[in-house]
C-alpha positions as CSV (number, residue, x, y, z in Angstrom):
1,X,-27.6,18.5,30.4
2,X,-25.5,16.9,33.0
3,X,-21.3,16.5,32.8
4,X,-21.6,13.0,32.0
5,X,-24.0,13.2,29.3
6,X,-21.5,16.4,27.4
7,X,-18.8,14.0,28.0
8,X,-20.3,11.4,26.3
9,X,-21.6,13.9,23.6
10,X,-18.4,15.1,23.1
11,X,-16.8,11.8,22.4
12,X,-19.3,10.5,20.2
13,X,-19.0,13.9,18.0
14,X,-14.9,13.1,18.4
15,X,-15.5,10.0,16.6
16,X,-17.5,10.8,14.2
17,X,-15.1,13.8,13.0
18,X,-13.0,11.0,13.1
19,X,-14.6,8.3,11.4
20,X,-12.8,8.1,8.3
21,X,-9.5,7.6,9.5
22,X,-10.8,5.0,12.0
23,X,-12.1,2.6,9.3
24,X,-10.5,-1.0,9.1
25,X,-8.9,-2.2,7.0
26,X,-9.7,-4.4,4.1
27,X,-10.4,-8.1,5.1
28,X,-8.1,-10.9,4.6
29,X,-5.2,-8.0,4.3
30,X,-2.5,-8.8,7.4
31,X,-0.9,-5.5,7.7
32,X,2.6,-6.1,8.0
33,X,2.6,-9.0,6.4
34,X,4.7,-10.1,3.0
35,X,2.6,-11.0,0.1
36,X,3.3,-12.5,-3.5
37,X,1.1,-10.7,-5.7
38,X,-0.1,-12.8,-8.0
39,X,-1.8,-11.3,-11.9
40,X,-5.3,-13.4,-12.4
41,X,-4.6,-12.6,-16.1
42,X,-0.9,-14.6,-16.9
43,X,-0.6,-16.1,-13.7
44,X,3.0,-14.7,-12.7
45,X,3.9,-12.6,-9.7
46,X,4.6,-8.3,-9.2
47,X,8.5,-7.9,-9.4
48,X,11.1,-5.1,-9.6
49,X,12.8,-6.0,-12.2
50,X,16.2,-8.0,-12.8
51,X,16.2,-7.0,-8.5
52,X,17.5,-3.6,-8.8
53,X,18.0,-1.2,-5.9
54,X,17.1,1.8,-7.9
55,X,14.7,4.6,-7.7
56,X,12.7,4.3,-10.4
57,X,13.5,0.6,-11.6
58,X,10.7,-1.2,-13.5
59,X,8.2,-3.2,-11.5
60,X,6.8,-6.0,-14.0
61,X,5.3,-9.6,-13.8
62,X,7.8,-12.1,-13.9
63,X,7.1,-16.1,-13.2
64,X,7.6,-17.5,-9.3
65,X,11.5,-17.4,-8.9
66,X,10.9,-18.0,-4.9
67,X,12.7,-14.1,-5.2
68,X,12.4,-11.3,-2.4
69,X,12.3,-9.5,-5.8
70,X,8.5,-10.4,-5.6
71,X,7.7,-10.1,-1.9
72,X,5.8,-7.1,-0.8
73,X,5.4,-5.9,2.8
74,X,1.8,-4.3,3.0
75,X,1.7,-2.0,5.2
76,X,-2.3,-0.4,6.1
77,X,-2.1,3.4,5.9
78,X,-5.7,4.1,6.8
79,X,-9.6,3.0,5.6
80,X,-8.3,1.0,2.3
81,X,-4.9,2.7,1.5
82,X,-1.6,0.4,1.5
83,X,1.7,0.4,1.1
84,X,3.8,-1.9,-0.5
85,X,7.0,-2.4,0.5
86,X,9.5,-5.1,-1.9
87,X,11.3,-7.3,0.6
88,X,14.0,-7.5,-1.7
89,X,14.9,-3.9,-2.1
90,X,13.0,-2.0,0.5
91,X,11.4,0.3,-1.8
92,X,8.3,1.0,-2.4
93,X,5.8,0.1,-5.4
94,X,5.3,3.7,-7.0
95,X,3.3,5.7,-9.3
96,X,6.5,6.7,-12.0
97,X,3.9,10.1,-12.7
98,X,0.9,11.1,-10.6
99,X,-0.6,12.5,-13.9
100,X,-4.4,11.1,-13.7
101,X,-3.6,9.0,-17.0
102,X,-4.3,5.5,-18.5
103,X,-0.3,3.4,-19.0
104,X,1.2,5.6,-16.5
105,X,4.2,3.3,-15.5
106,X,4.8,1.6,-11.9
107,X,7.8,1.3,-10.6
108,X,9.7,1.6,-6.9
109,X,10.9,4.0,-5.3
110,X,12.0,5.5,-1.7
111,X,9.3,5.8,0.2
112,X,7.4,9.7,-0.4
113,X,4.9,9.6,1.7
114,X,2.4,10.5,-0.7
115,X,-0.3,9.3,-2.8
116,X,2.3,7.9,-5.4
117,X,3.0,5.3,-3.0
118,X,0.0,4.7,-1.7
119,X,-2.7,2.2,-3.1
């Protein structure tokens, strides 16, 4: 085989080991931009609630008060993972238990870089 040809080998096989992390991301998703996220079932918007700065204050829905409360940086971590970031706060939207459960609550939190604040 000639040098060009393993160079061009070789970086092929260096993308596809590295495929996965290379993906885009989802479509119609700025990252870096501030979303409202809006429920399709009662029609209000993701807040923290009553705007607190805490760890582990309650993120709920909560009708269009025009409120960094419910403006959310997303921020693309790789292939379809996000964060989201409240604009009001600057925490981030958080699994309160990484227990693989039905009704585990969501709430914000410091950012942990991991999988709790990833979505």
């Amino acid at each position: 085989m000639k040098p060009k040809h393993l160079v061009l080998c070789a970086a092929i096989a260096l993308l596809l080991l590295h495929a996965p992390h290379l993906m885009a991301q989802t479509a119609g998703i700025e990252s870096g931009a501030i979303y409202k996220i809006r429920s399709k079932a009662n029609n209000k918007l993701l807040n923290v609630s009553n705007s607190s700065l805490s760890n582990g204050a309650n993120v709920d829905s909560w009708t269009d008060t025009d409120s960094d409360a419910e403006r959310w940086r997303v921020v693309h971590i790789t292939g379809n993972n996000y964060t989201f970031q409240n604009i009001g706060t600057g925490k981030y939207l958080h699994l309160a238990n990484a227990t693989p459960a039905n009704s585990v609550n969501i709430d914000q939190s410091d950012n942990t870089n991991n999988n709790q604040v990833r979505w």
